[in-house]
C-alpha positions in Angstrom: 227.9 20.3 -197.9 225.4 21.5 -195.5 227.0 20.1 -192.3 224.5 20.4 -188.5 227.0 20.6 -185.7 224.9 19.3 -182.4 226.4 21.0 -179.5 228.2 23.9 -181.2 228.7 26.0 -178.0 230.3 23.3 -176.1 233.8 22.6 -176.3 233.7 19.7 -179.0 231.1 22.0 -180.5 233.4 24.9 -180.7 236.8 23.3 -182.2 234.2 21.3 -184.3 233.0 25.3 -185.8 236.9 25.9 -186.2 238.0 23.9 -188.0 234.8 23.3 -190.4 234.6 27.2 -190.8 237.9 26.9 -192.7 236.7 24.5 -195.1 235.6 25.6 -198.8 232.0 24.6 -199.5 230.8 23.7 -196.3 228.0 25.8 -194.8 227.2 25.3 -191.5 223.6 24.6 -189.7 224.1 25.6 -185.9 221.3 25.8 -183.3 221.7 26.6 -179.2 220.3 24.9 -176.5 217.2 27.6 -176.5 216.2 27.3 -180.2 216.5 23.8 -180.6 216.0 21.1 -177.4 217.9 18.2 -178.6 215.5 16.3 -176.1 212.5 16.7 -177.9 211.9 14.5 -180.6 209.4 16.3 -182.4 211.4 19.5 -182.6 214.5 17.4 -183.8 212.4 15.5 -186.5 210.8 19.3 -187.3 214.1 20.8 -187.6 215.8 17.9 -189.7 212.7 17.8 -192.4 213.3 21.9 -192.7 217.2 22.4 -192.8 217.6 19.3 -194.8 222.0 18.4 -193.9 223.9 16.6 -195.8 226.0 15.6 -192.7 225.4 15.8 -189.0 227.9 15.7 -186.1 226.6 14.9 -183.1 229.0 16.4 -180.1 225.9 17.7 -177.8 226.2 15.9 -174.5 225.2 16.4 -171.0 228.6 16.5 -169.6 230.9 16.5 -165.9 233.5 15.1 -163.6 233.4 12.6 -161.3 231.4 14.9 -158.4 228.7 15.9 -161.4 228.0 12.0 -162.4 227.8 11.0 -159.2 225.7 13.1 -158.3 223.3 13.4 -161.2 223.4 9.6 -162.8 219.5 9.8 -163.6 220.1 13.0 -165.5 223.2 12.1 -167.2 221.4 8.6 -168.4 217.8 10.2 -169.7 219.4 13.2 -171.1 222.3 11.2 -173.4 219.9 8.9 -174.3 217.3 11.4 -175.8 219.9 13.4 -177.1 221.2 10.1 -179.3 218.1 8.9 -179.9 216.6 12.1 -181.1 219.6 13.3 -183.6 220.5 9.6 -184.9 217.2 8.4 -185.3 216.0 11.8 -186.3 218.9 12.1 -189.2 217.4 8.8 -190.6 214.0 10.2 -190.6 215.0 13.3 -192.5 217.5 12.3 -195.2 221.0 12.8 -193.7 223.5 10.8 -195.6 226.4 10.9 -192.4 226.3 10.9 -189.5 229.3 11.0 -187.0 228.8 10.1 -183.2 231.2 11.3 -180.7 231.1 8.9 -177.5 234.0 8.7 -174.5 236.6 6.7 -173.8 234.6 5.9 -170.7 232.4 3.6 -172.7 234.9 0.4 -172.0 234.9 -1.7 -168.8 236.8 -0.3 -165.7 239.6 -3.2 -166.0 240.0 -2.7 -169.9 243.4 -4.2 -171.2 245.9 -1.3 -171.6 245.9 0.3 -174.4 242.2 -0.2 -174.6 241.1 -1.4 -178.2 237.5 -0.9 -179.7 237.1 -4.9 -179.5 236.8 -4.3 -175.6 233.5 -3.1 -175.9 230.9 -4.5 -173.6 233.8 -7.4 -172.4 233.3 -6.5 -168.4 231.7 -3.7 -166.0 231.7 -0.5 -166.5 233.4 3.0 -164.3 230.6 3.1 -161.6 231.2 6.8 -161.1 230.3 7.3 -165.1 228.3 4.4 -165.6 224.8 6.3 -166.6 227.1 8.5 -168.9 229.0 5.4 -170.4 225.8 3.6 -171.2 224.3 6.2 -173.2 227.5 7.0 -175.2 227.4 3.1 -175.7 224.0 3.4 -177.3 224.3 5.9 -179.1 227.4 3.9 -180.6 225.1 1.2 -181.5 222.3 3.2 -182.7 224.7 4.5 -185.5 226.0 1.0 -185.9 222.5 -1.3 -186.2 221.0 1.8 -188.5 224.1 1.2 -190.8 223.4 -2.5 -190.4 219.9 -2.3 -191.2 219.1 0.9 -193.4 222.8 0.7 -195.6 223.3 4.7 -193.9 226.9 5.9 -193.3 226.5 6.3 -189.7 229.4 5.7 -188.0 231.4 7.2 -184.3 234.4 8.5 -182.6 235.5 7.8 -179.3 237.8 10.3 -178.4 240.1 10.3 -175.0 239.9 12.9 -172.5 239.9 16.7 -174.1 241.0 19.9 -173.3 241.6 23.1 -174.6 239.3 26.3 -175.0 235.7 26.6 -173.9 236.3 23.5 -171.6 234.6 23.8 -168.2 236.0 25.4 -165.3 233.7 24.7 -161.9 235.0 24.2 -159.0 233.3 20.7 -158.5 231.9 19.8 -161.9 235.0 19.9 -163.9 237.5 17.3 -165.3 241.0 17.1 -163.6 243.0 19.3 -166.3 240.6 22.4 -165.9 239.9 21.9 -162.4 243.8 21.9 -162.0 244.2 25.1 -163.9 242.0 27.4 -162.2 243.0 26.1 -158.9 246.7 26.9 -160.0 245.6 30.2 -161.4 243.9 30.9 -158.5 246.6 29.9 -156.2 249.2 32.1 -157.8 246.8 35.4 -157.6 246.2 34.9 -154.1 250.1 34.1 -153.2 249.2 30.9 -151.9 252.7 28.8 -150.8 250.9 25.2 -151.1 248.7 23.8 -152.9 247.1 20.2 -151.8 246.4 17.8 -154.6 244.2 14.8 -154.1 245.9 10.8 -154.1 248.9 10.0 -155.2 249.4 11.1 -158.2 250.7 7.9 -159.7 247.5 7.5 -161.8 248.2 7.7 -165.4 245.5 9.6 -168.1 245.8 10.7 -171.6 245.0 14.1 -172.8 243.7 14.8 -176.3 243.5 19.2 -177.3 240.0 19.1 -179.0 241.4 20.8 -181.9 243.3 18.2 -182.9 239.8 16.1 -182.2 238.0 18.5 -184.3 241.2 17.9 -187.3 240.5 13.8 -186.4 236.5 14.2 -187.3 237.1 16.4 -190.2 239.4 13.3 -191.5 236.9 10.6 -190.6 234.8 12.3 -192.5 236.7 12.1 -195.7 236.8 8.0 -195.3 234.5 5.9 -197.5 234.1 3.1 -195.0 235.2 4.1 -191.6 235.1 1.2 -189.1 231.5 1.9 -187.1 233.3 3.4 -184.6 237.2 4.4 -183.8 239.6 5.3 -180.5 240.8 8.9 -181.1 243.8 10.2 -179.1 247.3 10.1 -179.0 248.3 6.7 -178.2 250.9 8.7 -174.7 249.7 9.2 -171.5 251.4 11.3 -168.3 251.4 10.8 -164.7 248.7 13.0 -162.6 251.8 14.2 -160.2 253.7 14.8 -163.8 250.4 16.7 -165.0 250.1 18.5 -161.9 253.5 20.3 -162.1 252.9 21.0 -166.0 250.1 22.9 -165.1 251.4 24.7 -162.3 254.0 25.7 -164.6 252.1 27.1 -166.9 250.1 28.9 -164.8 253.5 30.4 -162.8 252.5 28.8 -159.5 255.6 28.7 -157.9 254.6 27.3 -154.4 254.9 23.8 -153.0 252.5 20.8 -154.1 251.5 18.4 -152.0 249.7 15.1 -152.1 247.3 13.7 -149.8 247.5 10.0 -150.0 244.4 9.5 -148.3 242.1 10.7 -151.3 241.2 7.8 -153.6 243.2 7.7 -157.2 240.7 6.4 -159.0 241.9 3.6 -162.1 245.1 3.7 -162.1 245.5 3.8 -165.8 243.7 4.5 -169.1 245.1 4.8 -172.1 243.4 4.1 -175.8 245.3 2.0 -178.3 244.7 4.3 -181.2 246.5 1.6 -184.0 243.1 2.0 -186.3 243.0 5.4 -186.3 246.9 5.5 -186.6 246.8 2.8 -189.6 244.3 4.8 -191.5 246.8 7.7 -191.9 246.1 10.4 -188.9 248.2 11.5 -185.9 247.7 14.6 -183.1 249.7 17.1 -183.9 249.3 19.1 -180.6 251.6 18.0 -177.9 250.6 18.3 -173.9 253.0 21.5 -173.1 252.0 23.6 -176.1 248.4 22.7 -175.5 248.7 23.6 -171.6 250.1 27.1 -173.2 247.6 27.7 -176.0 245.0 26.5 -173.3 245.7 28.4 -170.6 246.1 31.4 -172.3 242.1 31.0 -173.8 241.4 30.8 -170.1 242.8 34.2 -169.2 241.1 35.2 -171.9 237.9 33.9 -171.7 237.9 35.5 -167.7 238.9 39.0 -169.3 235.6 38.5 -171.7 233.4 37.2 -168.9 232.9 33.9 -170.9 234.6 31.7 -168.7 232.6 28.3 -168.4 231.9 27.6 -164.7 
C-alpha cells in the first residue's frame, strides 16, 4: 500500500509516521511544506498523477489556540479550505482509492448536547473563537462525504478530540491549553517561581486524546470496509482544567502554589465527544492522561535538548 501522509511534520503527521512505519507492506509518500504547497492545486493534482497512492491521509492543517484563531480567522478559513479542497478533490482526480479526513471536535455547535454525537452536526452555531477553523474542517468533512455519494470512492473522516503528546506546539500565545500549561510549569520550576497564576476558574471540563493512540484509531479506520462517513475519536472521560492543571505541574515537579484568577473568562464549560460508534466498532485508547503527561513531557525535554522544540 503506497500510503501519502499530508502534514507529516505536524504532530498528527508525526504519530501518523509512527505508527504506519511499523506496518509490513506499507511504503510511505511524505512531502514538507517547501516541496509540496498543499495550497496549490496544480502542484497537488501534479503530485497525485506522479506518486500514484493507494491511500491518503489528510492531517495537514493550519492550526492554534484560542489567541491564534482569533487573531488570524481569514487565514485559518482560506488556508483549510485550499488544503481540503486541493488533497480531497485532488485524490479523486488522480486515482486514490481512500481517503481519510481528520477534522476537530470543534466542528459541532458551541451548545452541543454532552457527550456530543456526530448527528449534532450543523444542529446550532458554532465556537466564535474557532469558527473560520470549524467551517473548513466541516467542509472538508463533506467534501469526503458528497464525493463518496456521488463518485462510489471510500472517502470517509475522523474527528478526533483535543491531542497531545510529542511534536505538539509550545508558544507562548499560540498554543492549546495542555502545552501552554507545560512549558509555563517547566518554566516556573527552572526559574524557582513560588506561584503560578492560572486563568478562570478551572471548573471547565475538556477531554484529552495522546495522538498516538489517534494515529492507532486511523490505522484501525482504515482496516473497516464501510466506515460511517465520518466518526468521534477520543476517549469518551474528560478532567477538570484546575484537575489538569495540578497533573501537569506534577509532572513537571512544580512545587509552588497555583492560583486562579476568576476574572479571566472559562470558555464552554464542557466538551466531551460520545465516542459509542467508534467504541461499538471494536476500538478503545489505550493511553491514559497521567502516563501520557509523563511520556509527553519527557519528549518536551527532549525536543528542547535537540533544539526542535515547536514554538
Amino acid at each position: 500500500m503506497k500510503l501519502f501522509i499530508a502534514g507529516h511534520n505536524g504532530m498528527v503527521g508525526g504519530a501518523l509516521v509512527r505508527r504506519f512505519q511499523a506496518e509490513a507492506g506499507v511504503e510511505l509518500i511524505l512531502r514538507s511544506r517547501q516541496e509540496l504547497d498543499l495550497t496549490d492545486q496544480a502542484a497537488v493534482r501534479a503530485f497525485y498523477a506522479a506518486e500514484k497512492p493507494d491511500v491518503a491521509i489528510i492531517a495537514a492543517a493550519k492550526v492554534g489556540g484560542i489567541h491564534a484563531n482569533n487573531t488570524y480567522p481569514a487565514d485559518f478559513l482560506f488556508d483549510n479550505l485550499a488544503i481540503a479542497a486541493n488533497c480531497i478533490h485532488g485524490a479523486w482526480q488522480g486515482g486514490v482509492r481512500r481517503v481519510l479526513f481528520l477534522g476537530s471536535s470543534c466542528i459541532y455547535p458551541k451548545h452541543a448536547p454532552q457527550p456530543m454525537p456526530e448527528d449534532c452536526l450543523l444542529t446550532g452555531p458554532l465556537e466564535p473563537t474557532n469558527e473560520a477553523y470549524a467551517i473548513a474542517k466541516i467542509a472538508g468533512l463533506k467534501l469526503c462525504q458528497f464525493y463518496r455519494q456521488q463518485h462510489g470512492v471510500l472517502f470517509h473522516s475522523a474527528m478526533p478530540t483535543n491531542l497531545y503528546g510529542p511534536g505538539d506546539n509550545y508558544h507562548p500565545q499560540n498554543s492549546h491549553v495542555l502545552p501552554a500549561l507545560i512549558r509555563r510549569f517547566h518554566e516556573a520550576r527552572e526559574s524557582g517561581l513560588a506561584e503560578v497564576t492560572a486563568w478562570g476558574t478551572g471548573s471547565p471540563k475538556r477531554e484529552f486524546l495522546h495522538v498516538d493512540d489517534l494515529a492507532d484509531a486511523c490505522a484501525f479506520l482504515l482496516r473497516q470496509d464501510n466506515p460511517p462517513d465520518w466518526i468521534n475519536v477520543g476517549t469518551g472521560t474528560d478532567v477538570s482544567i484546575r484537575e489538569l492543571t495540578e497533573k501537569v505541574a506534577a509532572v513537571t515537579g512544580f512545587t509552588g502554589k497555583i492560583t486562579w484568577d476568576a476574572t479571566k473568562p472559562d470558555g464552554t464549560p464542557r466538551k466531551l465527544m460520545d465516542v459509542g460508534k467508534l467504541t461499538t466498532l471494536g476500538w478503545r485508547a489505550r493511553i491514559d492522561l497521567d502516563e501520557g503527561l509523563r511520556r509527553t513531557y519527557a519528549s518536551f525535554l527532549a525536543e528542547q535538548v535537540a533544539g526542535a522544540l515547536r514554538g
